[in-house]
C-alpha positions as CSV (number, residue, x, y, z in Angstrom):
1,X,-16.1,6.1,-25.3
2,X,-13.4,4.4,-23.9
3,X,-12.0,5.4,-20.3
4,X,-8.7,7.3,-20.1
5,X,-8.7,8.3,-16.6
6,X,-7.9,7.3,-13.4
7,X,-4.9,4.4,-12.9
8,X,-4.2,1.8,-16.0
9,X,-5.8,-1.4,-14.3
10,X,-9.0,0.5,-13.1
11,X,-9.6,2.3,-16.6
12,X,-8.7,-1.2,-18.6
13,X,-11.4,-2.8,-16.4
14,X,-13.7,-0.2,-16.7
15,X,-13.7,-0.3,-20.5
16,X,-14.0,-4.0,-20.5
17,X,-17.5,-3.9,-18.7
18,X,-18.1,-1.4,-21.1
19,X,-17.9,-3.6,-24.2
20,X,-15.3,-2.9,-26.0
21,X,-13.0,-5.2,-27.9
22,X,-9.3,-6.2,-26.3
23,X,-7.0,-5.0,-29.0
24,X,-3.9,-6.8,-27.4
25,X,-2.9,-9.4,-24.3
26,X,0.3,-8.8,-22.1
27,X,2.0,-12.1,-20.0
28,X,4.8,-10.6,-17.3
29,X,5.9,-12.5,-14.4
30,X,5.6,-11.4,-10.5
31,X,7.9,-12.1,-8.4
32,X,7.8,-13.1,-4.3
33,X,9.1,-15.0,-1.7
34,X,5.4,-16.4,-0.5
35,X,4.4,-19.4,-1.9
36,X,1.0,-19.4,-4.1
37,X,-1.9,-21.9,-4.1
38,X,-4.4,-22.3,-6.5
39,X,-5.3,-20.1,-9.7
40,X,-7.8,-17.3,-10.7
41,X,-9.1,-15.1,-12.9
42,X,-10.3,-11.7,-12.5
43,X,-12.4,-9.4,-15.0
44,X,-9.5,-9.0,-17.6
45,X,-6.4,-10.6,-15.3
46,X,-5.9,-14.0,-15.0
47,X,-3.2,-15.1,-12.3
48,X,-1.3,-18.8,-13.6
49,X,0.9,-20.3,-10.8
50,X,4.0,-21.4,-12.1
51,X,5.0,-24.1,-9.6
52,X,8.0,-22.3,-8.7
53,X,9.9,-24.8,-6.3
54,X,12.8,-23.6,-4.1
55,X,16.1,-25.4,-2.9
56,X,15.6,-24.1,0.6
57,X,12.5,-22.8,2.1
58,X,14.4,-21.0,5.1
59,X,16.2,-19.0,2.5
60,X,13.3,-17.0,1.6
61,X,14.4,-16.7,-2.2
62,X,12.2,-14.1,-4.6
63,X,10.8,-16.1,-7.4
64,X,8.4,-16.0,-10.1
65,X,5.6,-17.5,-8.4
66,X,2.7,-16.3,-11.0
67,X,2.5,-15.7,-14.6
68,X,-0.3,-12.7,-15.3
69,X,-2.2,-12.3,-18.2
70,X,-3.9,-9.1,-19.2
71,X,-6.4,-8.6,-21.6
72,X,-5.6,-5.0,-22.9
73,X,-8.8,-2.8,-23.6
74,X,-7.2,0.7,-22.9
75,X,-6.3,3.2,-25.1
76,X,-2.8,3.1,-26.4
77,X,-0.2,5.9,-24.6
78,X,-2.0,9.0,-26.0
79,X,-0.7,12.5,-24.1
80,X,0.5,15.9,-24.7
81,X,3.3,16.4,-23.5
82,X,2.9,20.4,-23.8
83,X,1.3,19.7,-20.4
84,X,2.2,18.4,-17.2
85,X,-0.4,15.5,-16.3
86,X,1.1,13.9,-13.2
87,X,-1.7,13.2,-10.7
88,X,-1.5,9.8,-9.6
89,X,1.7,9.2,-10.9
90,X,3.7,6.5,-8.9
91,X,6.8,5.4,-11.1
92,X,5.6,2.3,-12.7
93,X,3.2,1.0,-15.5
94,X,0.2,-1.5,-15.2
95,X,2.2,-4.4,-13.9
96,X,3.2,-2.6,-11.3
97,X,-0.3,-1.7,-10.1
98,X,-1.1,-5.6,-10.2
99,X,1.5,-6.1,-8.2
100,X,1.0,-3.8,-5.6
101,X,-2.3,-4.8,-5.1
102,X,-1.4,-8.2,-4.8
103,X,0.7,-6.9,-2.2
104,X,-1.7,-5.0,-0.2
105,X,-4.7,-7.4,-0.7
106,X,-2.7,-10.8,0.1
107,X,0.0,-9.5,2.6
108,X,3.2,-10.5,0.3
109,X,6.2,-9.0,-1.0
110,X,5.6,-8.9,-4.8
111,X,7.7,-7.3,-7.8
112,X,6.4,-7.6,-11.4
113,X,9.0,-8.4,-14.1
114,X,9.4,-7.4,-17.5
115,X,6.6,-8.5,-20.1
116,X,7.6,-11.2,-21.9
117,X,4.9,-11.7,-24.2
118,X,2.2,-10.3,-26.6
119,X,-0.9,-11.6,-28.3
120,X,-2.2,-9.3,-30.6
121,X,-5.7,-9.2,-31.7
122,X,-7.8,-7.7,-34.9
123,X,-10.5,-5.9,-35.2
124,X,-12.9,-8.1,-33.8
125,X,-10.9,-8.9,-30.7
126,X,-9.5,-12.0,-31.9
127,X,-6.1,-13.2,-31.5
128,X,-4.0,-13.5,-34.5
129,X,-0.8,-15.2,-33.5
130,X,-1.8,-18.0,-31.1
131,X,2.0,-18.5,-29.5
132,X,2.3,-14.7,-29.5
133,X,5.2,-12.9,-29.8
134,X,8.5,-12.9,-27.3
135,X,9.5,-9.6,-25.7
136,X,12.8,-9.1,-23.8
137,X,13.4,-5.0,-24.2
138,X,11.9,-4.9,-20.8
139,X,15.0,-7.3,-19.9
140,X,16.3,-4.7,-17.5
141,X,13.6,-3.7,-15.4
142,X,13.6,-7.8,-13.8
143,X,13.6,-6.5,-10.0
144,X,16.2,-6.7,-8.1
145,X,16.0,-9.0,-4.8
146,X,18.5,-8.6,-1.6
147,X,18.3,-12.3,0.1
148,X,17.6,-11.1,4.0
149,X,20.5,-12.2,5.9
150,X,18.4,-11.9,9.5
151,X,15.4,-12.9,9.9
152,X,12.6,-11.6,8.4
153,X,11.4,-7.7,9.9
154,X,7.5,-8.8,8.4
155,X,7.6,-12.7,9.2
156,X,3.7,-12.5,8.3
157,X,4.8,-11.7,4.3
158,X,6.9,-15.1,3.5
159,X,3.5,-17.3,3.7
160,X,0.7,-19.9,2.3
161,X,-1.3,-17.6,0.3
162,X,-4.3,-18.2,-1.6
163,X,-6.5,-16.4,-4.6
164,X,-9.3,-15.9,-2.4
165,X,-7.6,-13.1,-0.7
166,X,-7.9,-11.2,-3.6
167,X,-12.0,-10.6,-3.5
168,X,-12.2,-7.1,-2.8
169,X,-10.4,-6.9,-6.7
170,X,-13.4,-7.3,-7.9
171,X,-14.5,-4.5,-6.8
172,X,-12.1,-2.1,-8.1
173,X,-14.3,-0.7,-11.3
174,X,-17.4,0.2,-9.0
175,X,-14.5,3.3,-7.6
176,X,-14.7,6.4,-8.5
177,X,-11.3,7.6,-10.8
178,X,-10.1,10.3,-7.8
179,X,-10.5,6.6,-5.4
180,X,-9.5,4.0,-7.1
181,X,-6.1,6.7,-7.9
182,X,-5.6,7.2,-4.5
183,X,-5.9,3.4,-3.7
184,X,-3.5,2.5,-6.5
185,X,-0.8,5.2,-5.5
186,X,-1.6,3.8,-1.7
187,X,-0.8,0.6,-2.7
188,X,2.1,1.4,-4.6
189,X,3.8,3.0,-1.2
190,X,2.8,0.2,0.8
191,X,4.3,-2.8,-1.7
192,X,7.6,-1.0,-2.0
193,X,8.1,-0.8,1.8
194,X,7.2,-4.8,1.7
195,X,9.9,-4.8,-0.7
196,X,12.7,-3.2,1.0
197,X,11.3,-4.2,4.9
198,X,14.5,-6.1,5.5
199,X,17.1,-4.2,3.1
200,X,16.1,-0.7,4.6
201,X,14.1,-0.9,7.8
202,X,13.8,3.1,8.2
203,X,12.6,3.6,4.2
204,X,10.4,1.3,4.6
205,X,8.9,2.8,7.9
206,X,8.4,5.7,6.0
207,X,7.1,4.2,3.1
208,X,4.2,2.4,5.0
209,X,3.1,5.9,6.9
210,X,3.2,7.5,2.8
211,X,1.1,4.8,1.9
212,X,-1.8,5.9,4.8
213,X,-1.0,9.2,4.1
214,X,-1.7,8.9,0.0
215,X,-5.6,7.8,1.3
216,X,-5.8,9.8,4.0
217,X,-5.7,12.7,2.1
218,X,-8.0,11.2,-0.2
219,X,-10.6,10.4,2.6
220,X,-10.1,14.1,4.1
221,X,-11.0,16.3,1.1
222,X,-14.1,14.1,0.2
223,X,-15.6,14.1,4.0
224,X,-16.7,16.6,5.8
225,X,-16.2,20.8,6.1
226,X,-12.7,22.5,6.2
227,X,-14.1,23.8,9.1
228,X,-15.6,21.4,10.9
229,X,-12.0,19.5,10.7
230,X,-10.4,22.6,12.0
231,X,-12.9,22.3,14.9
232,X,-12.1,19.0,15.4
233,X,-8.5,19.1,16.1
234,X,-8.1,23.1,17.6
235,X,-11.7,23.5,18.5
236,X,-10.6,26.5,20.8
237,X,-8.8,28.1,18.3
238,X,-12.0,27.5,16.0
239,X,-14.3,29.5,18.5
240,X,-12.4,32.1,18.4
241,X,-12.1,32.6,14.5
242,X,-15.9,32.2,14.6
243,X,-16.5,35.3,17.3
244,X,-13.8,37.2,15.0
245,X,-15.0,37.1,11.5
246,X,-18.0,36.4,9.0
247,X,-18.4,32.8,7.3
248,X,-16.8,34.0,4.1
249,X,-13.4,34.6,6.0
250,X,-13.4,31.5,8.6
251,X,-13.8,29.5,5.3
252,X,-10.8,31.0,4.0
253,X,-9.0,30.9,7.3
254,X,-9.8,27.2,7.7
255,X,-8.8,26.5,4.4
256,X,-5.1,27.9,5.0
257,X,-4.9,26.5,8.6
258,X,-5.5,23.4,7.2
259,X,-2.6,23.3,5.6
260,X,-0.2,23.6,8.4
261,X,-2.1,22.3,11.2
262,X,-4.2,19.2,9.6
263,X,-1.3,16.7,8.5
264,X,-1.3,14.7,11.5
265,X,-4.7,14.9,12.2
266,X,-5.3,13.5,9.0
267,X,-3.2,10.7,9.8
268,X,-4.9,9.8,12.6
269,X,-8.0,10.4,12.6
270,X,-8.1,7.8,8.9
271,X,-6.3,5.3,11.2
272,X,-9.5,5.4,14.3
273,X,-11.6,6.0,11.2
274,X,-11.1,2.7,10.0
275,X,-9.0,0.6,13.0
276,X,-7.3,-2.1,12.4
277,X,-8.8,-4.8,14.9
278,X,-6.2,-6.8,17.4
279,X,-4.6,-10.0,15.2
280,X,-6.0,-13.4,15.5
281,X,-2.8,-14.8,17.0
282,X,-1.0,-13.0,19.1
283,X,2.4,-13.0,21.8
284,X,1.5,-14.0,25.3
285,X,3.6,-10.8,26.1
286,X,4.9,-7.6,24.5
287,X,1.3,-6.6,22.9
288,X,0.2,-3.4,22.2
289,X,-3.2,-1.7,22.9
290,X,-5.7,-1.7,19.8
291,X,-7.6,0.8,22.2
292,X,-8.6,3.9,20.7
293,X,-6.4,6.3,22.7
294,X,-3.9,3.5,23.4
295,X,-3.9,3.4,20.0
296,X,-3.9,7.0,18.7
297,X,-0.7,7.4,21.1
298,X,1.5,5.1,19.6
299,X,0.3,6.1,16.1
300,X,1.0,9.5,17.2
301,X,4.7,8.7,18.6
302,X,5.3,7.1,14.9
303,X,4.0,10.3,12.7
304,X,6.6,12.2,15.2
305,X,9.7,9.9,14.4
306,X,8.4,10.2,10.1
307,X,8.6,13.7,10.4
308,X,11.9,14.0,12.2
309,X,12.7,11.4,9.7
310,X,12.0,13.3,6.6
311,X,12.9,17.0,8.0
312,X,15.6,16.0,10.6
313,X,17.7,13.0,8.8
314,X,16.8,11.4,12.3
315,X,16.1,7.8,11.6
316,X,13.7,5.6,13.1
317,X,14.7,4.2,16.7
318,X,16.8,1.5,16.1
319,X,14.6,-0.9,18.3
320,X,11.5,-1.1,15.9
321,X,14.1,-1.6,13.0
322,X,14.9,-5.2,14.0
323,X,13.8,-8.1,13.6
324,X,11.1,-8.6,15.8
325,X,12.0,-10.6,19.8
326,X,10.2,-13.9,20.5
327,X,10.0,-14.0,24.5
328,X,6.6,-15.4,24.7
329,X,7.8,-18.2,23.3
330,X,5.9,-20.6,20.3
331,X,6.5,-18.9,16.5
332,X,4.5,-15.6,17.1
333,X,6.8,-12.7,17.0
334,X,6.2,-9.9,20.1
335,X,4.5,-6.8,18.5
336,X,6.7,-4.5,20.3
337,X,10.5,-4.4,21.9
338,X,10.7,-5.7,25.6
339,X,12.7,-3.7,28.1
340,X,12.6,-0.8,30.4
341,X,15.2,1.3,27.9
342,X,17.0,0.7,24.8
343,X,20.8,2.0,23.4
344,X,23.2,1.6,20.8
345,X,25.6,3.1,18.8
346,X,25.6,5.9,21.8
347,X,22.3,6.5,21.4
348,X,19.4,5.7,23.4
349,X,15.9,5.5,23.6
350,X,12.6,5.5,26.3
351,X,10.2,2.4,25.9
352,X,7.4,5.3,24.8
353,X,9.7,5.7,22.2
354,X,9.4,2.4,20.5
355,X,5.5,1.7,20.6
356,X,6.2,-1.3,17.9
357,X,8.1,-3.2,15.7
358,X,7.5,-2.5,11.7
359,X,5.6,-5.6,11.5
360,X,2.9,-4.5,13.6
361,X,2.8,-1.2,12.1
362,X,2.4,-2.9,8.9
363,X,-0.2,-5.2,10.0
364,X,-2.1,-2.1,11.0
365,X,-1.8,-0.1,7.9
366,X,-2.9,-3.1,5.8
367,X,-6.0,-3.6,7.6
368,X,-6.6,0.0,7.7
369,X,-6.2,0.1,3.9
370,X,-8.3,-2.9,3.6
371,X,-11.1,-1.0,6.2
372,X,-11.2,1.9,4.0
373,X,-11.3,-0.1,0.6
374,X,-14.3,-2.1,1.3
375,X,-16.3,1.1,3.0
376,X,-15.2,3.1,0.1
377,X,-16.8,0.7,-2.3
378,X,-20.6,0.8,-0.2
379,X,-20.4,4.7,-0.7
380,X,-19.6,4.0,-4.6
């Protein structure tokens, strides 16, 4: 029986292994302003570099850097729509979910276009029109690209990047549906706040924390006892629920608590979960501390500014919004602002305030991602 669950790329893969014939192939460009090397193929995806060449590097246009081709082995769009299906929805369709893992695997801004060709197949899986067809009602969905006037907020995405980033894609089929949805809707946040990094600074701030949040939920209802999590983060409170009533009602009580107390617990106890370790190159100044409490501080300081972000209309500091300083000296970018204060626009902030610009936040959600990905496929 052919797979219909779970995100379009994993279920297409999944009913590859499983033997079934491809009934159609898709060709749609992606778009980025990092520069491709080499080609590869992955179960049904095959990744063609087109050669893109631009005027000037130091211009950081988005280009279509790859062709993708998809051999199709999903079931065609069958739903009723009497009912509301929505989990795992994320706005887009299964170029979108190429291209956001693209983005989280290799560390690169990357857009899908429109698909711009079909091969269909018979029966057996053959294709019958060798130069398949043209497509172009998909015209206006090309995405759209805002050249960066300042220099880049994630310097680390405009770079070299090569195919053999992309090994932990082969190991997307051997997740679970409930996983590989929350990795596809993680990865999804975390490409569109690439995207818009240097349009929109603060959405893309709070895109990055949505996209540890998607997975951190994830992780949390899958590990562990409601209330042994309660315990963890108001272990007081828990001790006295526990002298107060029977197991049936501190279940229920945990359950509810949870609700209102565990969101930023979640977040951050996924983050020391799965840490991100300290960058191979790094400033000779204006570092932060990949220590665990260091660490869970400044983590801490950023869930505060999201959620006076998303329930205040408070943006992010100003500070972290820029591009990132380069006191040290050489090309490596500080990972947080220098001074003893920061103001502007009659507004100020305290250095605890700003524990980092976006691209060190970024860095560290990747590799958290990343962390989680390749643990979650051992416990597969």
């Amino acid at each position: 029986m052919l797979e219909n669950s779970g995100p379009l790329v994993w279920n297409n893969w999944k009913n590859a292994e499983s033997g079934s014939q491809a009934h159609s192939t898709y060709e749609f460009r992606l778009y980025s302003d990092a520069h491709f090397i080499g080609e590869k193929a992955y179960g049904p995806y095959s990744f063609v570099n087109t050669v893109a060449q631009r005027g000037d590097v130091d211009l950081r246009e988005i280009l279509p850097v790859l062709l993708v081709r998809v051999d199709w082995y999903g079931q065609r769009d069958n739903f009723d729509m009497k009912k509301t299906r929505k989990e795992g929805y994320h706005g887009g369709y299964f170029p979108d979910e190429i291209a956001a893992l693209i983005s989280l695997l290799i560390g690169v801004k990357a857009e899908a276009g429109p698909i711009d060709r079909v091969y269909h197949r018979n029966s057996e899986g053959k294709i019958v029109d060798p130069f398949g067809r043209p497509r172009a009602h998909s015209q206006s969905l090309l995405p759209a690209s805002i050249w960066p006037t300042t220099r880049p907020r994630i310097p680390w995405l405009c770079k070299d990047s090569r195919f053999e980033e992309l090994f932990l894609l082969n190991t997307l089929p051997r997740l679970c549906s409930s996983t590989a949805t929350a990795l596809i809707t993680s990865a999804r946040q975390f490409q569109k706040a690439c995207w818009l990094s240097d349009a929109d600074p603060n959405t893309s701030w709070l895109l990055f924390v949505s996209s540890l949040e998607t997975v951190a939920q994830h992780w949390d209802s899958t590990s562990g006892t409601v209330i042994d999590k309660l315990s963890e983060s108001h272990h007081d409170l828990t001790e006295i629920l526990k002298a107060k009533l029977d197991q049936d009602e501190l279940q229920r009580a945990a359950i509810e608590l949870r609700k209102v107390t565990g969101a930023t617990n979640k977040f951050l106890s996924f983050c020391l979960r799965y840490p991100a370790s300290p960058p191979e190159t790094r400033p000779t100044q204006c570092r932060i501390s990949f220590e665990g409490s260091d660490l869970r501080s400044a983590l801490r300081k950023i869930y505060e500014h999201r959620s006076l972000a998303l329930h205040g209309g408070i943006s992010f500091p100003s500070p972290i919004c820029l591009p990132p300083t380069y006191e040290g000296g050489g090309n490596v970018p500080n990972e947080k602002p220098a001074g003893l204060g920061f103001g502007t626009n009659n507004h100020s902030w305290a250095p605890d305030e700003c524990p980092m610009y976006l691209h060190t936040f970024a860095y560290i959600v990747r590799q958290t991602l990343l962390n989680w990905w390749a643990d979650a496929v051992k416990s597969s």
